[in-house]
N, C-alpha and C positions, 0 to 999 in steps of 0.2 A: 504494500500500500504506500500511497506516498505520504511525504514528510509535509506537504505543501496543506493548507488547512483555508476555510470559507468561514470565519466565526463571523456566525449571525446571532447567534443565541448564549450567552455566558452564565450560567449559573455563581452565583457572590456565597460563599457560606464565611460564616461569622457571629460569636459569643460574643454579645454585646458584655463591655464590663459593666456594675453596679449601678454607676456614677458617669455622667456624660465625661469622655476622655478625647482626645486628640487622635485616639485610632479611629474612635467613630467616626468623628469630621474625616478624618482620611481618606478611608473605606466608601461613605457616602460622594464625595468628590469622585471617586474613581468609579462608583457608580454612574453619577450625575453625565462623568468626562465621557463614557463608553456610550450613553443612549444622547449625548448631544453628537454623536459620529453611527450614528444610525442604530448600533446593535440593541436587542432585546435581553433587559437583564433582570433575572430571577432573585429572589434573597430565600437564603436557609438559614434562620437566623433562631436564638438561644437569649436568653439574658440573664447575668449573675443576679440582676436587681431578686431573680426570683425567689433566691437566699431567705431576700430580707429579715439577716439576721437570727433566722429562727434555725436552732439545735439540728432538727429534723431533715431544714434543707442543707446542711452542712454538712450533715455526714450523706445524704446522699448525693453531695455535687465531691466529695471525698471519693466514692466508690464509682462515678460517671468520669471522672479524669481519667482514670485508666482503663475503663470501657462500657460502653455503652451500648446494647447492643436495641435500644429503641429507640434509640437517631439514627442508626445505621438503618433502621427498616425503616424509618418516617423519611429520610434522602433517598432511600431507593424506590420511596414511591412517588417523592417529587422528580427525582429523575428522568424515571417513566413519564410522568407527565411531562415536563418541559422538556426533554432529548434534549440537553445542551451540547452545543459545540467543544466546552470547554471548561473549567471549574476553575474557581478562583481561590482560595479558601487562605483564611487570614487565622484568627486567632481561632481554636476547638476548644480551651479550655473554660469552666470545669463541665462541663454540662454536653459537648460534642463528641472529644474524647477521639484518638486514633482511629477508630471503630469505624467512622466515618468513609474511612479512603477505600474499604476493601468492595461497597458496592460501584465506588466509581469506576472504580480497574476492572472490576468484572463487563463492566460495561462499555470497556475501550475507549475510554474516552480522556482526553489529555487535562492532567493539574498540573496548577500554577499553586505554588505557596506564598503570599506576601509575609517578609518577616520583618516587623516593625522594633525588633529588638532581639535578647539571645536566649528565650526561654528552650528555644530546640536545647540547648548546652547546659544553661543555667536555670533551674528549679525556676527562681522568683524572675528570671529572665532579664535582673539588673546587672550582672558581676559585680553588687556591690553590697560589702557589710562593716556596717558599723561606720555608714559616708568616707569608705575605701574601695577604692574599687578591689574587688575580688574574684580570683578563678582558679581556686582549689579544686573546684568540680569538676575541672578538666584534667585534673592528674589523677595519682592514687585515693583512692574511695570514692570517688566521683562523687553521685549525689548524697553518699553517706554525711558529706560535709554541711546539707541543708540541715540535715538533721540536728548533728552535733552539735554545731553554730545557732541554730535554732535560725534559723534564716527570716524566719516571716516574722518573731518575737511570738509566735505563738505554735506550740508542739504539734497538735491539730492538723495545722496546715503545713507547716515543715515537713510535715510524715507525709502528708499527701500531695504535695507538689514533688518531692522526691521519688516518692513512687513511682507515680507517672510516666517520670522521666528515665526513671531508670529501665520501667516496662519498653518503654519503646524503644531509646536506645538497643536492649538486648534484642528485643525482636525487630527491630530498624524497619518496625511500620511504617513510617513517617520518610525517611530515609528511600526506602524502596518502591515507594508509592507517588514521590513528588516529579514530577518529570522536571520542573524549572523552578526553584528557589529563588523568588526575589526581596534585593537589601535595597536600599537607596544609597549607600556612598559606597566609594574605594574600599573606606576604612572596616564597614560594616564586608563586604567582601570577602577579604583579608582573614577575618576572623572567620568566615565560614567553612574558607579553605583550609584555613589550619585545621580546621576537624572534621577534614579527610572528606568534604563535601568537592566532588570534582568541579573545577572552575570550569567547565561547561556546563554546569546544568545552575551556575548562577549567574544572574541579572541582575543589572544596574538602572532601577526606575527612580529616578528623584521623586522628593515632594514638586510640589507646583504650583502656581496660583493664577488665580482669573481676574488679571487687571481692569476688567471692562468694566467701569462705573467709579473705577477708584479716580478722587480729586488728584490732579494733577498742581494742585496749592503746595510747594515743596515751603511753606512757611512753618519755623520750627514752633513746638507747643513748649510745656514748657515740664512736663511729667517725665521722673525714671519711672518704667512700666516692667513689672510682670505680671504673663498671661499666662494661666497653663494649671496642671493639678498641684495643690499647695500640699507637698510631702518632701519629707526630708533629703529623700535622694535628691530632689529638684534645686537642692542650693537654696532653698528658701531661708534658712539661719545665715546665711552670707549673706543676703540680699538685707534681712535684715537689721543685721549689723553695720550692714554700709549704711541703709537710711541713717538707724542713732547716731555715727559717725557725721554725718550731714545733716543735725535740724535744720535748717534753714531750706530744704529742697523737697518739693513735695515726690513723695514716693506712691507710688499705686500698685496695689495686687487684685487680679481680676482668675479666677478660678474659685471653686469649692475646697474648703478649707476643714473638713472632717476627718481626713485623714492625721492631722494636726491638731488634737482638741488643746485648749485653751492657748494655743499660738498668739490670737487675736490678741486677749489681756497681756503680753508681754511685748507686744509690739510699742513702738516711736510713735508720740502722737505724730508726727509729720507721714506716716503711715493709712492712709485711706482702702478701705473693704472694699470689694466693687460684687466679688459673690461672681457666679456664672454668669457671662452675660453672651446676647444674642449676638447671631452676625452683624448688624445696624450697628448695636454698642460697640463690639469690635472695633468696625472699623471708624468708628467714632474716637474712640477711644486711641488706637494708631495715630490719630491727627492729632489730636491734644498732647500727646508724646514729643519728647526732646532725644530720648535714649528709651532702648529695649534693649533688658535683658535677660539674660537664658544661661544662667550658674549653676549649672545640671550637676551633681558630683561623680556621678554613671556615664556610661558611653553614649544613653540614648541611640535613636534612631533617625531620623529626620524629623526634627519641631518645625515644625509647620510654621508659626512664630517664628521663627527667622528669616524665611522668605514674603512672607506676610508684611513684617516689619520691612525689610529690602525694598518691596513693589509701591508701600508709601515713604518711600527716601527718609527712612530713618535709621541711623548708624545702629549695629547692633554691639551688645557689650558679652561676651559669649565664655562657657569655660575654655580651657584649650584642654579639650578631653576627647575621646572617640570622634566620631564625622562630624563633630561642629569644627572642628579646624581644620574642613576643608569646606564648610561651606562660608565660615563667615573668615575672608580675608586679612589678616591682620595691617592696622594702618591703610586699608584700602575700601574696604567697604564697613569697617569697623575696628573694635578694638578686643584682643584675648586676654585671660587671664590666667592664673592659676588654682585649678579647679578646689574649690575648698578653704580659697585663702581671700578671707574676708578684706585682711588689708591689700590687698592686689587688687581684690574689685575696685573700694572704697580711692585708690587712687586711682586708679583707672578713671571711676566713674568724674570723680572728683576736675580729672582734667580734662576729660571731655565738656563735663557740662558748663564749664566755664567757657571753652573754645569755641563759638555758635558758627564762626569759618569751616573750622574741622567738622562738627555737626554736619554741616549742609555737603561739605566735600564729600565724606564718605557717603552719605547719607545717598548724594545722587549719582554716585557711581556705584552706588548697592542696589540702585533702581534700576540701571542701563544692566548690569548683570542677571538681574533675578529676569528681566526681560528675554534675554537670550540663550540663559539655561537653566533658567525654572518656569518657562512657558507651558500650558497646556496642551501646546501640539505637540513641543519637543517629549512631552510626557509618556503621551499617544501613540507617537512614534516607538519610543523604546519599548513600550507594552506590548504592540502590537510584531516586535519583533522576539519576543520573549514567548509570545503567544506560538511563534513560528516556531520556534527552537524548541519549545515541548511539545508541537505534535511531532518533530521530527525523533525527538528522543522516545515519543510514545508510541508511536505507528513503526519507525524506524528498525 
């Protein structure tokens, strides 16, 4: 059969997390981006929300991580009904579960993995403990070390996210069932080869964004901004020690902040809540901006918020950690730091926001960038060639 492929029809699978996250906005974009270029797109979708908290759902999204075999029959009868061309599938845990893949392969039909982080490797899917990055679970005891460590701060789930992972790895469901693994940077790449994932069967699809309606007013605001989930991996204790560091400048956090309980009462009065807010506020909020930043202490994956911030000309203030430093350019489209180190922000931020020249320089040369390799076609393009290459490896 050939390797050559007609995707009309793309099946999306995808466990929504709890809490609206930056993979959902993702995911939905990359939906939105496929049916504004004609295709027909399906969702097979899950949500942790469905937890809520209660004993019951916890130990059954415990024993759904590692298998499931009544989403395996509920996708094989969406299947049947939609025939897709091709499967996309992003995040299965805790509720999809490996389980998933073996109706698709029976059915011949080509996956795509989008991997927005390293949980394939890493249990909690940060490498990072105790705000260090970490990757003992790639040496000896593998994921014995969530355990140990207690990774998640709760046994519970350290036992069950280990598991999982250890289940698949041994049996390399996941591994032998993905026809094309996709990262968005080099860096994320890099990492996946090291663990013996063949650099043919990974792809390189940036984030992206859709300029059409953004003010083209490159007039500076006058907010340091973060956007994004308020957890401790995110550098949110850096972010907030540079406000204290600086009364004088107002600081904004715009994300849900539960993962953080009483964060708030410790915060700089020069510190403003803004809570989840919609696309509108977003990019309202981008305008009223002087500086964004993104003090991640983990490798992350592609924050969306930095090219977001790019496409309204505002310099980003970024960690220098995993594929943020190579997307935000240092002295060119923004400025790096040292991931964790509060006073490297705190001067950083310090001498940008004084510098309103520097602001607007990098700021509009992070615009003319994010234009040219973080566009939605250029996006489209590398999908659609990622698309090609798994049905070659799948048909092949």
């Amino acid at each position: 059969m050939s390797g050559s492929i007609n995707v009309k029809r793309i099946l999306y699978i995808h466990n929504d997390y709890a809490s609206p996250s930056g993979e959902e906005h993702a995911a939905q974009s990359i939906v939105d981006l496929l049916r504004a270029h004609g295709h027909e797109v399906f969702w097979f979708k899950r949500s942790s929300a469905e937890i809520a908290g209660s004993f019951a759902g916890k130990v059954k999204a415990f024993f759904a991580g590692i298998h499931n075999p009544f989403a395996a029959r509920k996708l094989a009868e969406k299947l049947d009904r939609t025939k897709p061309d091709i499967v996309q599938v992003q995040n299965i845990y805790p509720f999809l579960s490996a389980s998933i893949f073996r109706a698709i392969k029976d059915r011949g039909i080509p996956v795509v993995m989008l991997c927005p982080n390293y949980r394939l490797f890493c249990p909690n899917g940060l490498h990072l403990r105790n705000g260090r990055v970490c990757e003992k679970c790639l040496g000896f005891g593998r994921e014995f070390w969530c355990v140990l460590r207690n990774c998640e701060d709760n046994v519970f789930k350290s036992v069950g996210y280990a598991l999982r992972n250890a289940f698949n790895r041994v049996t390399k469901r996941i591994l032998n069932s993905v026809d094309m693994f996709v990262v968005q940077t080099e860096f994320q790449k890099q990492k996946f080869a090291e663990r013996d994932i063949p650099e043919d069967h990974i792809g390189i699809v940036p984030g992206f964004v859709q300029p059409d309606g953004i003010p083209r007013d490159n007039t500076l605001g006058d907010l340091v901004t973060y956007i994004g989930r308020v957890s401790p991996e995110k550098g949110v204790d850096e972010f907030l020690d540079a406000a204290k560091a600086m009364p004088d400048v107002p600081f904004v956090i715009a994300g849900n902040h539960d993962r953080m309980p009483g964060v708030r009462d410790r915060s700089p009065l020069n510190v403003q809540w803004l809570g989840f807010l919609g696309a509108n506020e977003l990019d309202e909020l981008y305008l009223r901006s002087k500086i964004v930043v993104v003090p991640s202490r983990c490798y992350e994956g592609f924050p969306n918020v930095i090219t977001q911030a790019m496409t309204f000309a505002r310099p980003v203030v970024a960690a220098r950690i995993g594929g943020m430093a190579s997307i935000v350019e240092d002295n060119r489209t923004g400025l790096l730091f040292e991931a964790g180190n509060a006073k490297d922000l705190t001067a950083k931020l310090t001498f940008l926001y004084k510098n309103d020249h520097l602001c607007l320089k990098l700021g509009n040369k992070a615009q003319r960038i994010a234009s040219l390799k973080y566009s939605a076609e250029k996006a489209y393009e590398s999908l659609m060639n990622v698309y090609e290459r798994a049905a070659q490896h799948c048909y092949g």
